[in-house]
DRENTIVEX-19294 format. One line per field, with one value per residue: residue number from 1; x, z, y of N, C-alpha, C in turn. Coordinates in nm, 3 decimals, decimal comma. Atoms other than C-alpha are relative to their C-alpha. Layout:
<nodes>
k: [NUM/...];
nxx: [X/...];
nzz: [Z/...];
nyy: [Y/...];
caxx: [X/...];
cazz: [Z/...];
cayy: [Y/...];
cxx: [X/...];
czz: [Z/...];
cyy: [Y/...];
</nodes>
This chain:
<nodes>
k: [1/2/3/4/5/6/7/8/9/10/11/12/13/14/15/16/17/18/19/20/21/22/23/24/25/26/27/28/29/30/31/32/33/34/35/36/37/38/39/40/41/42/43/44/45/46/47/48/49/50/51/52/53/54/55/56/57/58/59/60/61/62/63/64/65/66/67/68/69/70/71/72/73/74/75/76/77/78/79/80/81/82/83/84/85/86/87/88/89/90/91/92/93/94/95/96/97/98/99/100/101/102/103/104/105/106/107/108/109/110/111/112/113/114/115/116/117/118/119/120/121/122/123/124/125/126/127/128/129/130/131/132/133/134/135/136/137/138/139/140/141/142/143/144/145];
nxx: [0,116/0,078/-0,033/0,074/0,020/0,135/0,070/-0,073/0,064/0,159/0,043/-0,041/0,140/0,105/-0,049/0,011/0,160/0,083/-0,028/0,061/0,149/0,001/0,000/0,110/0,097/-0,043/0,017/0,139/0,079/-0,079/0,144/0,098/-0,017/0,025/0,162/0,138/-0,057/0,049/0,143/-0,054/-0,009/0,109/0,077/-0,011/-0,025/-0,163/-0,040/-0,158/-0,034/0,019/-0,120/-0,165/0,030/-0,058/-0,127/-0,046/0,000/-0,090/-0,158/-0,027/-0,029/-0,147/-0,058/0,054/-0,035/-0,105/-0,021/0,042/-0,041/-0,059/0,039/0,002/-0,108/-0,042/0,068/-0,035/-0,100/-0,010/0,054/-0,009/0,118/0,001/0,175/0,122/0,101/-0,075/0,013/0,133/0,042/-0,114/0,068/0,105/-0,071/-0,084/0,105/0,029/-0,100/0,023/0,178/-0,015/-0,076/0,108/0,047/-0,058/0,005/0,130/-0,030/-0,102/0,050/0,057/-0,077/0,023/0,102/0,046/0,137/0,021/0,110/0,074/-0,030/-0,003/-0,147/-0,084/0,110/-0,118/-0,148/0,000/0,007/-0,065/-0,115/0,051/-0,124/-0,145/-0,041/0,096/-0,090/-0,141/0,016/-0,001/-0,107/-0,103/0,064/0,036/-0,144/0,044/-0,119];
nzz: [-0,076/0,053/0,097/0,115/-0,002/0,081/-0,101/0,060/0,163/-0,030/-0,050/0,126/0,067/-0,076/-0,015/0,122/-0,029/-0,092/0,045/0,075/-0,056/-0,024/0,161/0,065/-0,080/0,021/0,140/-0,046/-0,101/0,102/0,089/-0,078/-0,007/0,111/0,024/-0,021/0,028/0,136/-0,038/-0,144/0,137/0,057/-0,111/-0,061/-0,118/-0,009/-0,029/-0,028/-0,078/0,108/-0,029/-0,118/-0,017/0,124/0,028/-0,104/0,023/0,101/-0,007/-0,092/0,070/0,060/-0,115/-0,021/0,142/-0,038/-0,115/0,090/0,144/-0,037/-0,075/0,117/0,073/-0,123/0,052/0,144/0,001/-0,105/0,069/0,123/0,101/0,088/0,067/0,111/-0,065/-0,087/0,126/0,070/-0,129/-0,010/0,085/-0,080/-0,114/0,070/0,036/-0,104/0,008/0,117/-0,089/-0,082/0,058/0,033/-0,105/-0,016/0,118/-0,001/-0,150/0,030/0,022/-0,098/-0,090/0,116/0,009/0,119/-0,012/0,077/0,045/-0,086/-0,134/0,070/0,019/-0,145/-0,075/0,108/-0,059/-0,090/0,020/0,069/-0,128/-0,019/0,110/0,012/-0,157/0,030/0,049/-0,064/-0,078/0,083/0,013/-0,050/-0,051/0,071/0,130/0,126/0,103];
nyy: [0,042/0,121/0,085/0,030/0,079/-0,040/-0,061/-0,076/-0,031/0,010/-0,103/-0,114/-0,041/-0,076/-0,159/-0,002/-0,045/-0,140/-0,104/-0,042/-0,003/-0,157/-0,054/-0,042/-0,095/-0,152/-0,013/-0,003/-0,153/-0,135/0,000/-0,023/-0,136/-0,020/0,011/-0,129/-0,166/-0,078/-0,039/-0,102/-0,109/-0,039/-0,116/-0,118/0,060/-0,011/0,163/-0,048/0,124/0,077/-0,008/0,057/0,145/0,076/0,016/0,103/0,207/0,062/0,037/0,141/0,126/0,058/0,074/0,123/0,093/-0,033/0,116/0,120/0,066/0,042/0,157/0,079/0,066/0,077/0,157/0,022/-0,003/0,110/0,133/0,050/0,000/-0,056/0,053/-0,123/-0,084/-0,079/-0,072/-0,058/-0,078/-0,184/-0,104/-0,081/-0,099/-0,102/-0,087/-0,056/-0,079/-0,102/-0,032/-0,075/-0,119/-0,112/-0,039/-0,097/-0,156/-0,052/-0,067/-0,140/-0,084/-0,031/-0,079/-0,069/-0,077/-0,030/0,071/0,141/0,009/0,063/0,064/0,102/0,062/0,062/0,117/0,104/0,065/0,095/0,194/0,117/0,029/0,146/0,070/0,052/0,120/0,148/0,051/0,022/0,088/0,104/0,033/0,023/0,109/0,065/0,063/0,047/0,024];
caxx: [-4,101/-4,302/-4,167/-4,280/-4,423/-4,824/-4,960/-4,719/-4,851/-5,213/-5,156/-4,996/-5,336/-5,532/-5,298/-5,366/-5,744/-5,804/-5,592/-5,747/-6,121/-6,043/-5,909/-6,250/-6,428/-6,275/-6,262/-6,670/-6,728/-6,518/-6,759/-7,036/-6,854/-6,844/-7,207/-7,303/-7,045/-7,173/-7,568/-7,431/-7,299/-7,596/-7,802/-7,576/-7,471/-7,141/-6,979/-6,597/-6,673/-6,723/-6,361/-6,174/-6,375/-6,256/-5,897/-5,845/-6,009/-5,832/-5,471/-5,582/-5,698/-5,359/-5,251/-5,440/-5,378/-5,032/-4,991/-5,251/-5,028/-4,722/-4,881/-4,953/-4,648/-4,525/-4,792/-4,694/-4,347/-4,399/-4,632/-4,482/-4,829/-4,823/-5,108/-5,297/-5,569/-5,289/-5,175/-5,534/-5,578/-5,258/-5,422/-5,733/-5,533/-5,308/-5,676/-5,809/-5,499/-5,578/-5,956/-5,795/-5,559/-5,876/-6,043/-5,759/-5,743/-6,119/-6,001/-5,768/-6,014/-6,277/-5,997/-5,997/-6,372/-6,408/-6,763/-6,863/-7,170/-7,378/-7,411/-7,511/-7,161/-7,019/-7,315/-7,153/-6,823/-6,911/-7,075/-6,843/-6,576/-6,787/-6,634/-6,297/-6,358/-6,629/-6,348/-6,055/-6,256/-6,357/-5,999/-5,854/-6,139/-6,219/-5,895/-6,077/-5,752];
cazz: [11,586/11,302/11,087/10,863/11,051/11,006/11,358/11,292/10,944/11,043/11,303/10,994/10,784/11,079/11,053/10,716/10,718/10,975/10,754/10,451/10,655/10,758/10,407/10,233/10,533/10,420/10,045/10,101/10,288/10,065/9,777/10,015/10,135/9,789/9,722/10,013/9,920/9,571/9,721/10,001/9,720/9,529/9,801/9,915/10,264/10,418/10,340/10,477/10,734/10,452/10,351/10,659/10,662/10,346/10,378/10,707/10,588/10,262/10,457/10,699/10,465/10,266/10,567/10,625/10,238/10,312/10,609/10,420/10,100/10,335/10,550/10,192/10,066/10,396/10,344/9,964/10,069/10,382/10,183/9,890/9,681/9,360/9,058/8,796/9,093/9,292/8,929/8,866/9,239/9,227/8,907/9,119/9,413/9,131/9,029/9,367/9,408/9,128/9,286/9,586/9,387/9,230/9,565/9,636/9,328/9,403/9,805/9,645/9,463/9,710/9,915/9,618/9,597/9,310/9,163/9,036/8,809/8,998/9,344/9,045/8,926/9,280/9,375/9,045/9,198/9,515/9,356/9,143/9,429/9,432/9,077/9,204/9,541/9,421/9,205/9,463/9,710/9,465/9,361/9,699/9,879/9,577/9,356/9,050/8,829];
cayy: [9,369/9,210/8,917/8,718/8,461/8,401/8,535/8,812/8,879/8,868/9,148/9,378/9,304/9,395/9,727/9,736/9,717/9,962/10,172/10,134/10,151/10,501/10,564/10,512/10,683/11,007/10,925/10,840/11,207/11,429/11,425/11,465/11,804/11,893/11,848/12,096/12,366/12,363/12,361/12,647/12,848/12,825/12,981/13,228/13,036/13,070/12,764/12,855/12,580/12,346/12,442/12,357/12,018/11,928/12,024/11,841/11,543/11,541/11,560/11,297/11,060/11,106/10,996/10,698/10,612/10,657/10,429/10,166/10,155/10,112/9,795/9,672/9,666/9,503/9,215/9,205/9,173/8,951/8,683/8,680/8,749/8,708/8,657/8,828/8,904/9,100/9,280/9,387/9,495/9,769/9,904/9,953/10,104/10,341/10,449/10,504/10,693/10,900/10,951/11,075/11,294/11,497/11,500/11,717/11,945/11,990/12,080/12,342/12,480/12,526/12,669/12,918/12,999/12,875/12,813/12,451/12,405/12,183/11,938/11,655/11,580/11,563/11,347/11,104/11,126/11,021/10,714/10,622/10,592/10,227/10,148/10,128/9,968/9,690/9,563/9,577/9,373/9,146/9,093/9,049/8,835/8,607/8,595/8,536/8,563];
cxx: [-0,082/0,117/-0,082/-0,107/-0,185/-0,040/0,101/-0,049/-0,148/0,025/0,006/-0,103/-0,078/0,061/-0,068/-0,119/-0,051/0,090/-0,091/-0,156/-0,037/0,056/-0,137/-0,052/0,003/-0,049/-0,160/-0,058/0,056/-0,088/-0,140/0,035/-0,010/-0,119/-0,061/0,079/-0,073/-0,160/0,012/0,027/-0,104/-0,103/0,058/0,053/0,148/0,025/0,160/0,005/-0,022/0,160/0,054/-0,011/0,058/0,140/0,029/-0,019/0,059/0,141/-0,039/-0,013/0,066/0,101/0,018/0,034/0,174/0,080/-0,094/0,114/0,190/-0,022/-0,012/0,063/0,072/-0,078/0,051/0,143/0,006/-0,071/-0,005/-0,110/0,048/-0,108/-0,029/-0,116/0,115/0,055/-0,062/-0,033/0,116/-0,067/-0,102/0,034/0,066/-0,141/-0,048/0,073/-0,045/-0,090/0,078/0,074/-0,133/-0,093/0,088/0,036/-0,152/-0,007/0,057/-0,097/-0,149/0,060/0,034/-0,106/-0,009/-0,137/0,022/-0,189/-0,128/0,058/-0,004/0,111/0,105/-0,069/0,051/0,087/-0,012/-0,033/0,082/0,140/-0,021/0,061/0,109/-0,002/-0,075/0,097/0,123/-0,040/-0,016/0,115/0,080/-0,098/-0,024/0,120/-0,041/0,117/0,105];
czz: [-0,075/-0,166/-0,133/0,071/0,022/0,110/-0,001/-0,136/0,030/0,057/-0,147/-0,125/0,050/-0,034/-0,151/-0,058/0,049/-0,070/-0,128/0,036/0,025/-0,146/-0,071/0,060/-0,023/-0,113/-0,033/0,009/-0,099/-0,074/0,067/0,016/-0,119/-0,077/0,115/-0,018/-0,117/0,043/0,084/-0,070/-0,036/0,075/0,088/0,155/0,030/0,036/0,046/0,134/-0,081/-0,081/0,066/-0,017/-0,107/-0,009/0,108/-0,007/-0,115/0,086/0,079/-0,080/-0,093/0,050/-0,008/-0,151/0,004/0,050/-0,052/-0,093/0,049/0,136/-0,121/-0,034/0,103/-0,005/-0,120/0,031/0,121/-0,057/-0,125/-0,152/-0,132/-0,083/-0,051/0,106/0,039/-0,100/-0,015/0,104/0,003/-0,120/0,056/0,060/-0,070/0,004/0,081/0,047/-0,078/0,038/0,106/-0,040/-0,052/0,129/0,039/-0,013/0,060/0,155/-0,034/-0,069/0,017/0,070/-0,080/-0,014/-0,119/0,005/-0,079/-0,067/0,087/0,076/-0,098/-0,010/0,141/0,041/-0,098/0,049/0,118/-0,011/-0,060/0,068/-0,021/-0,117/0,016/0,114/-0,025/-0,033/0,111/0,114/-0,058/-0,010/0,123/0,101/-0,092/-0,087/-0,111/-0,097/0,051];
cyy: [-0,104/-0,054/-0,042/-0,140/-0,013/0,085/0,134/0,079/0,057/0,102/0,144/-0,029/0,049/0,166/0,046/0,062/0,066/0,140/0,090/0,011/0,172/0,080/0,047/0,058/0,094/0,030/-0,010/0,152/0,071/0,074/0,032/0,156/0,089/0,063/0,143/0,105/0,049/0,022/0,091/0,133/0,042/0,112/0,064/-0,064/-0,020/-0,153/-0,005/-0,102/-0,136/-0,011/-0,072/-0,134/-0,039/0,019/-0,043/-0,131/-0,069/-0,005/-0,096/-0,130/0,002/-0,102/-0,139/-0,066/-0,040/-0,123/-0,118/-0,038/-0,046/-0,161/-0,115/-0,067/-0,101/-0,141/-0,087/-0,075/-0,100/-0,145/0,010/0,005/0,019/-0,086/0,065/0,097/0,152/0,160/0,080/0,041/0,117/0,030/0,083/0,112/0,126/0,077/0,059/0,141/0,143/0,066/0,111/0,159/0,117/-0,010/0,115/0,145/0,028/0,039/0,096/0,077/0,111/0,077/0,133/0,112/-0,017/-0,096/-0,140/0,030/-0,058/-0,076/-0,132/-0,077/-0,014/-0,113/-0,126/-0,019/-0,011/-0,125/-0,048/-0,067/-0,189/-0,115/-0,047/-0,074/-0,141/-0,108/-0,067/-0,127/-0,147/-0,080/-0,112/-0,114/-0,133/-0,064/-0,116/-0,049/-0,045];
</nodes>
């Protein structure tokens, strides 16, 4: 169905983008769920719908990372990209990766019951999500390197 040719290409970034859009939307909220299990806990509040939310939205946005990092490679592989930016943008994406991977462990162990110290250090790892995406956009709108 799709080639290589540019109007062709272009639709499979649009796929791309709305993959990885619903990606961060998840990776964004996660950490948020996080934050009110451990404040829900604290005061005693049944958080077991706090649970489900977090293990449905971690398998969907595996999903969506999933189907992003396969439109990718399809771009990668349809226009030829190559460059130090492109290099230094899959490191990002491995790391992101990695992000999502302990969003996970920290869905399993919610699903667990287990306690966390404070809502602080979730409230950190929801911001620092911004570390790895500031960069990637940077990279792939600008192509500094």
């Amino acid at each position: 169905m799709f080639g290589n040719s540019v109007p062709e290409m272009l639709w499979i970034k649009t796929i791309h983008i709305l993959f990885v859009t619903a990606w961060m939307a998840g990776i964004f909220y996660l950490p948020r769920i996080f934050v009110h299990y451990v404040e829900g806990q604290q005061h005693n509040e049944d958080t077991r719908r706090l649970v489900v939310m977090a293990d449905k939205l971690v398998r969907f946005t595996a999903v969506m990372a999933v189907l992003a990092s396969i439109f990718g490679v399809w771009l990668w592989l349809g226009y030829g990209i190559t460059g130090h930016w492109l290099t230094i943008k899959l490191v990002f994406v491995v790391i992101l990766m990695a992000y999502h991977l302990q969003c996970y462990r920290y869905t399993l162990l919610l699903k667990r019951g287990a306690e966390f110290n404070n809502s602080f250090f979730f409230r950190l790892f929801n911001e620092s999500i911004l570390l790895i995406l500031i960069p990637i956009l940077i990279l792939v709108v600008v192509k500094p390197v």
